[in-house]
C-alpha positions in Angstrom: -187.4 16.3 -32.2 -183.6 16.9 -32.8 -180.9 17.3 -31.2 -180.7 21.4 -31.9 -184.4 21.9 -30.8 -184.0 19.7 -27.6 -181.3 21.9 -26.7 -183.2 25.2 -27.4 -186.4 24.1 -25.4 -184.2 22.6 -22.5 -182.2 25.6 -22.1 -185.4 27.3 -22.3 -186.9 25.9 -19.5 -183.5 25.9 -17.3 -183.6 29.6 -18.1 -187.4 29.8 -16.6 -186.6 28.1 -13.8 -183.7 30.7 -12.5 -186.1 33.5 -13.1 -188.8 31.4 -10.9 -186.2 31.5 -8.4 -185.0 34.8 -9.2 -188.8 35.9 -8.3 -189.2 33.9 -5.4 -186.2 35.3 -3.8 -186.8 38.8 -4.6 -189.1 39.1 -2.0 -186.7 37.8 0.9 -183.9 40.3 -0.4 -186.1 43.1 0.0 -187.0 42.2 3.7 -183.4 41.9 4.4 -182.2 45.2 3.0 -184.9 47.0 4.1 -184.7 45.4 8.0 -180.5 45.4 7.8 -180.2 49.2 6.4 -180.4 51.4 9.6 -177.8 48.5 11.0 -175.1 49.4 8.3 -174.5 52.7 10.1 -173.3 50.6 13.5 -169.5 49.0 12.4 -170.4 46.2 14.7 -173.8 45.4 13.3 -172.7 46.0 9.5 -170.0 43.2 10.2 -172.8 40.9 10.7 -175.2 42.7 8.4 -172.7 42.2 5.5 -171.9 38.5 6.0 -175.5 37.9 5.5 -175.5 39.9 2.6 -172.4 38.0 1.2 -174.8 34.3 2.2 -177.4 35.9 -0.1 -175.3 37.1 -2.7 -173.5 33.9 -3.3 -176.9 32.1 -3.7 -178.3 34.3 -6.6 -174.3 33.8 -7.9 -174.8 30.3 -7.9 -178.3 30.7 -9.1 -177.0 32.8 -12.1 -174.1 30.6 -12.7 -176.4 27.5 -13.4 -179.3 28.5 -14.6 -178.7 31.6 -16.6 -175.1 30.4 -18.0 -173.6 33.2 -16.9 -169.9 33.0 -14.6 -168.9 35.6 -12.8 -166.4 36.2 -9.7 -166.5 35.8 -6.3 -163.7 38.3 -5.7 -165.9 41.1 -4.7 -166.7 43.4 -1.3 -169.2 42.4 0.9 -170.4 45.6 1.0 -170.6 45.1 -3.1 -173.0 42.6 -2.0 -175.4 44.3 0.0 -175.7 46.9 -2.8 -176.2 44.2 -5.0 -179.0 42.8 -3.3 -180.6 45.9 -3.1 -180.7 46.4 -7.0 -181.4 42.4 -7.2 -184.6 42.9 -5.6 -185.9 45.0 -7.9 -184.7 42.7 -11.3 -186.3 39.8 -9.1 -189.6 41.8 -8.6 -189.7 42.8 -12.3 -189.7 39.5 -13.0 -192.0 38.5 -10.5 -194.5 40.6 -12.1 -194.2 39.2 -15.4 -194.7 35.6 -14.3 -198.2 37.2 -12.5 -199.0 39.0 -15.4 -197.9 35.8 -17.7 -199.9 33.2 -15.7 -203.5 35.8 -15.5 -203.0 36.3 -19.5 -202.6 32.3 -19.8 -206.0 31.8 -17.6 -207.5 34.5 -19.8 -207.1 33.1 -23.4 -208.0 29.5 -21.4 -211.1 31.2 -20.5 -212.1 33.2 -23.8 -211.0 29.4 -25.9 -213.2 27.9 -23.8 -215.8 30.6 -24.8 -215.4 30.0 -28.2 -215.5 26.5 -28.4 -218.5 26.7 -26.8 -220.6 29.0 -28.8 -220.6 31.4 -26.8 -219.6 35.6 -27.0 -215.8 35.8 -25.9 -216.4 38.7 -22.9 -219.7 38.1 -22.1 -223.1 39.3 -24.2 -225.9 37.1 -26.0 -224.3 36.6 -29.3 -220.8 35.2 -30.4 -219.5 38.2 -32.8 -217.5 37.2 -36.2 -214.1 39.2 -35.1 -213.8 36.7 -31.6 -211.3 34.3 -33.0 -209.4 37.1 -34.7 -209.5 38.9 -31.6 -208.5 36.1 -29.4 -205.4 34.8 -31.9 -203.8 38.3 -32.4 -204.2 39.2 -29.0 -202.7 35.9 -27.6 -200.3 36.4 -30.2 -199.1 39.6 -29.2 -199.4 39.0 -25.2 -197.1 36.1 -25.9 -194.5 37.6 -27.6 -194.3 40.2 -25.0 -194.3 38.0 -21.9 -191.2 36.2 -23.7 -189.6 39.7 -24.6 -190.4 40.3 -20.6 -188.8 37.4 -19.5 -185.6 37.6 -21.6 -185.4 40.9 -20.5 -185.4 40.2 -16.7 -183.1 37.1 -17.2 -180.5 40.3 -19.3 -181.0 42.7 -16.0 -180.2 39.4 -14.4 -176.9 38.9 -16.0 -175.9 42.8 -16.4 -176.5 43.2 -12.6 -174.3 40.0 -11.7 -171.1 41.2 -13.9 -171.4 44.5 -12.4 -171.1 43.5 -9.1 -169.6 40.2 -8.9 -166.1 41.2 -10.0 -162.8 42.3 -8.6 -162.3 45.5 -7.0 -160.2 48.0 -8.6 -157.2 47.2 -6.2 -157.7 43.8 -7.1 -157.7 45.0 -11.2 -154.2 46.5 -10.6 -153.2 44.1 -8.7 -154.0 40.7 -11.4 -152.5 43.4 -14.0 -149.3 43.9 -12.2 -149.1 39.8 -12.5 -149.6 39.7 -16.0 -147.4 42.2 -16.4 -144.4 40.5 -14.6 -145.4 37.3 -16.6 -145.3 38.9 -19.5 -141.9 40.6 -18.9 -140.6 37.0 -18.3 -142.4 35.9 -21.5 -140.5 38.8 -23.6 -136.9 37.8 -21.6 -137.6 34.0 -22.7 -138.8 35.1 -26.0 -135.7 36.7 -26.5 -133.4 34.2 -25.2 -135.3 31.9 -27.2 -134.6 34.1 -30.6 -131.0 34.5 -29.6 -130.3 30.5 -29.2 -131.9 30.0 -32.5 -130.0 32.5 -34.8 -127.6 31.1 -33.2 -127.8 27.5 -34.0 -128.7 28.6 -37.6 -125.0 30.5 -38.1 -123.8 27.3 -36.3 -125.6 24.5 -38.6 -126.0 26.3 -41.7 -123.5 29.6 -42.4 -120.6 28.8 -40.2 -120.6 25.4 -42.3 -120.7 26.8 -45.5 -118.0 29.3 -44.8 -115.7 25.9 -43.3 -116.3 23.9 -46.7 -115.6 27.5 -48.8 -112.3 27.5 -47.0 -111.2 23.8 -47.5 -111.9 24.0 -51.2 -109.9 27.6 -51.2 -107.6 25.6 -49.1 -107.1 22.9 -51.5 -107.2 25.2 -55.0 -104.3 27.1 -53.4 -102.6 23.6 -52.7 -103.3 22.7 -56.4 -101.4 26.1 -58.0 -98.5 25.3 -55.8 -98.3 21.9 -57.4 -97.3 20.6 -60.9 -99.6 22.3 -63.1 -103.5 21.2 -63.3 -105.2 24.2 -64.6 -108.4 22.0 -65.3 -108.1 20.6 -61.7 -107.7 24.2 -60.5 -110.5 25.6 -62.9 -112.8 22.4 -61.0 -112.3 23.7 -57.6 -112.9 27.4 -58.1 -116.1 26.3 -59.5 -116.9 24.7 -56.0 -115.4 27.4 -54.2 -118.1 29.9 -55.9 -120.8 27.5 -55.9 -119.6 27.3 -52.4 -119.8 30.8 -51.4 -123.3 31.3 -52.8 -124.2 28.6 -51.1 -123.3 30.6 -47.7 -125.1 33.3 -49.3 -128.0 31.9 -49.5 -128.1 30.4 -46.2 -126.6 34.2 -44.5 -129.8 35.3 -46.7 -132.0 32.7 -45.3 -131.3 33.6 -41.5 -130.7 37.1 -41.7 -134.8 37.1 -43.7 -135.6 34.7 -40.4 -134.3 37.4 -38.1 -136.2 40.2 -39.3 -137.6 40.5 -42.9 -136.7 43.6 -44.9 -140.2 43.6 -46.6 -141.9 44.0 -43.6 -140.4 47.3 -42.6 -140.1 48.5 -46.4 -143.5 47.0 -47.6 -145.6 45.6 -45.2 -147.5 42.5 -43.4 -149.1 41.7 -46.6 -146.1 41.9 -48.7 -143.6 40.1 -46.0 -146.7 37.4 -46.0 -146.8 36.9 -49.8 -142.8 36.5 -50.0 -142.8 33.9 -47.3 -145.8 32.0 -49.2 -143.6 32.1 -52.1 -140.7 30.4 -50.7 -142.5 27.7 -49.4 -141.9 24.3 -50.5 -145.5 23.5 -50.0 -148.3 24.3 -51.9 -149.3 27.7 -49.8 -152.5 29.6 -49.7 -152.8 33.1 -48.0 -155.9 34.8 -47.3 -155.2 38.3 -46.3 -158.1 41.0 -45.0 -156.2 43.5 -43.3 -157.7 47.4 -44.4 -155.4 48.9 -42.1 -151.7 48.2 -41.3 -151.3 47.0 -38.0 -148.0 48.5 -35.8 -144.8 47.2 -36.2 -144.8 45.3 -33.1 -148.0 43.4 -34.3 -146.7 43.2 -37.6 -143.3 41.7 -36.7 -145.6 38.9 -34.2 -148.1 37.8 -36.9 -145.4 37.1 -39.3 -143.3 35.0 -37.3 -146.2 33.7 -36.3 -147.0 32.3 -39.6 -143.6 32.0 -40.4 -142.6 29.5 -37.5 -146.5 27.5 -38.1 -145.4 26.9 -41.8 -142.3 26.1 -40.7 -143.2 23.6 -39.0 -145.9 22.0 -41.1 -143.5 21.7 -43.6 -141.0 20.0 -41.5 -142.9 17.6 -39.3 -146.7 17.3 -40.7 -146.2 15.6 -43.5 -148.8 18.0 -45.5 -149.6 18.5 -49.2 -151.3 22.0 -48.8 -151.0 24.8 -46.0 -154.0 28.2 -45.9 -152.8 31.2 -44.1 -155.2 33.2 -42.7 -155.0 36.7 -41.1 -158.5 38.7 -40.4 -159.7 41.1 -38.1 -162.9 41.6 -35.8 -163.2 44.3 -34.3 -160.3 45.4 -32.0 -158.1 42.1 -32.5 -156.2 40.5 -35.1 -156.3 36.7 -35.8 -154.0 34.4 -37.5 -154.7 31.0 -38.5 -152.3 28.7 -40.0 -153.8 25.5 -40.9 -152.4 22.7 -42.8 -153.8 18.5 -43.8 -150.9 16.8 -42.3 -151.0 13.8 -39.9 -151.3 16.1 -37.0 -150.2 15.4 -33.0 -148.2 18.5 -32.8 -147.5 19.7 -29.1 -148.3 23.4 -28.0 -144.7 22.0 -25.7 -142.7 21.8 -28.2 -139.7 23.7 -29.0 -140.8 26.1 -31.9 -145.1 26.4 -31.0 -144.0 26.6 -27.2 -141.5 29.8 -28.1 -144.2 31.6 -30.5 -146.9 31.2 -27.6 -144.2 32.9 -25.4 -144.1 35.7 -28.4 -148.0 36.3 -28.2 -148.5 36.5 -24.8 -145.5 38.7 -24.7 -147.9 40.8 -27.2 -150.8 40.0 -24.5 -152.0 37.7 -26.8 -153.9 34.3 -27.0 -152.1 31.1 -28.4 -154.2 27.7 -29.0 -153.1 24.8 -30.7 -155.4 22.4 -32.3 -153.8 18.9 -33.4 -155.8 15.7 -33.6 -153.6 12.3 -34.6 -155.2 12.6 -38.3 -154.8 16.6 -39.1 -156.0 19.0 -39.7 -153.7 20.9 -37.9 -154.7 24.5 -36.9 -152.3 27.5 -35.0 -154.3 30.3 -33.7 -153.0 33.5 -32.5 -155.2 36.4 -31.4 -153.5 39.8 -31.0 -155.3 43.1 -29.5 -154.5 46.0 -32.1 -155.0 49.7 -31.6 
């Protein structure tokens, strides 16, 4: 048997055995809410009436959680979990039912095969008829499929019912968003600061020292017309002074398209995208299957998303070919920049570190995979309208 079918049969029997359980404690449950409900209207006996409900409760949790696959929070009201265990019972006697009526219709067809084996008429009577086996294998058939749609149908109550009660309150809600909100206001501020020390260091490193060597060959052509005449020394220095200044052009271009690309306000993600592909100095691939154009907030974080992952590959990967690849499913965008260099990239680092600060600033998710070896892949997931 391999691996995949050893997987599907034990997950199939693990999945049996929490709705055995589910069954067995069904009964128990209803005993309990049915003997505990007049002692909910007493606040001294519901104290006591809803710790035992929260025993119970965290039982069929646990239950659920390791049979079923299925996590789900304990941050929940005990009076959540009396009400809980009033709906439970009902999933767990569903269920119960379909074992009963799974094990008779198992003792049945062991019956009727043994009738047929035999010789004998499958029901009863004097003479085997020619339409028994048919009879037998379709119905068999058919009972089986719908004991397994039964129990897969229990174990989905099972699951629905748990992540409808086993969750936060709505205080609670408000309350984990009003954390995420302050962390996400602290992501944006350091995202920021972040973007500011950057363009900074890039007028530092690259402009500011192409303006200083403009201005000490201007300084030196000015020296050289004040001199004895060298009109072909002078001629050789303007020439660096102007290959000079478009040097600084280029690199006040370079940081100024890093800041904020004009193509993407004018023309677009897709157009932004295909400009930055062409100015790599890597062979880059960009896969693009956007119908709709996202906002301009999305817009501007997918970009230097991809912007800052080629960036890097280029820089530190040591890779011969980068694919760029921007999708949507459903109600979220996805970015993946993935590129065959040597891999070991940090999500700590300086440049991934401040783009997973940019897309949870977006309320985003960030991942990093990077084996010594490569590939290297950078996801970001973004929630659109």
């Amino acid at each position: 048997m391999s691996s995949t079918a050893e997987r599907i049969v034990s997950r199939a029997w693990r999945v049996c055995a929490g709705l055995v359980l589910g069954a067995l404690t069904s009964l128990p449950e209803l005993l309990f809410c049915v003997l505990t409900g007049p002692a909910l209207i007493a606040p001294l006996t519901r104290r006591w009436t809803f710790a035992g409900a929260r025993w119970l409760a965290e039982l069929e949790r646990s239950r659920i959680a390791r049979f079923l696959s299925s996590e789900n929070s304990g941050d929940y009201g005990n009076d959540r979990a009396w009400r809980y265990l009033a709906a439970r019972c009902v999933v767990g006697g569903l269920g119960a039912g379909v074992f009963v009526l799974t094990v008779l219709g198992a003792l049945t067809g062991v019956v009727m095969l043994g009738q047929l084996l035999s010789g004998e008429a499958v029901g009863g009577g004097d003479d085997p008829r020619w339409y028994d086996p048919i009879a037998v294998v379709l119905g068999g058939t058919l009972l089986s499929f719908l004991a397994v749609q039964g129990l897969l149908g229990v174990a989905a109550l099972d699951r629905a019912l748990a992540r409808h009660f086993f969750g936060p309150s709505d205080k609670e809600r408000l309350r984990r968003r009003v954390r995420e909100l302050t962390t996400t206001r602290a992501e944006v501020v350091e995202a920021v600061n972040t973007e500011r020390r950057r363009i900074e260091r890039d007028l530092h490193d690259g402009v500011q020292q192409s303006l200083v060597a403009l201005g000490m060959v201007l300084g030196r052509a000015r020296r050289a017309l004040g001199s004895a005449p060298a009109p072909a020394r002078v001629e050789e220095l303007v020439r660096q002074a102007h290959e000079q200044s478009q040097h600084a052009l280029n690199e006040l271009r370079e940081v100024t398209w890093r800041v904020y690309p004009i193509a993407l306000e004018t023309a677009g993600l897709e157009v932004a995208l295909e400009s930055l592909v062409e100015r790599s100095t890597v062979p880059t691939s960009l896969t693009y299957a956007l119908t709709e154009r996202p906002d301009a907030a999305t817009e501007t974080v997918v970009y230097f998303v991809v912007s800052e992952a080629v960036t890097n590959a280029v820089k530190h990967s040591d890779c011969t070919r980068i694919e760029i690849e921007v999708f949507r499913n459903e109600k979220v965008i996805t970015v993946r920049v993935t590129d065959d260099g040597v891999g070991g990239a940090t999500p700590t680092g300086a440049g991934l570190s401040g783009l997973a600060r940019r897309v949870a600033a977006a309320d985003g998710t960030f991942a990093v995979e990077s084996p010594v070896g490569g590939p290297t892949v950078v996801r970001a997931e973004l929630p659109c309208a």
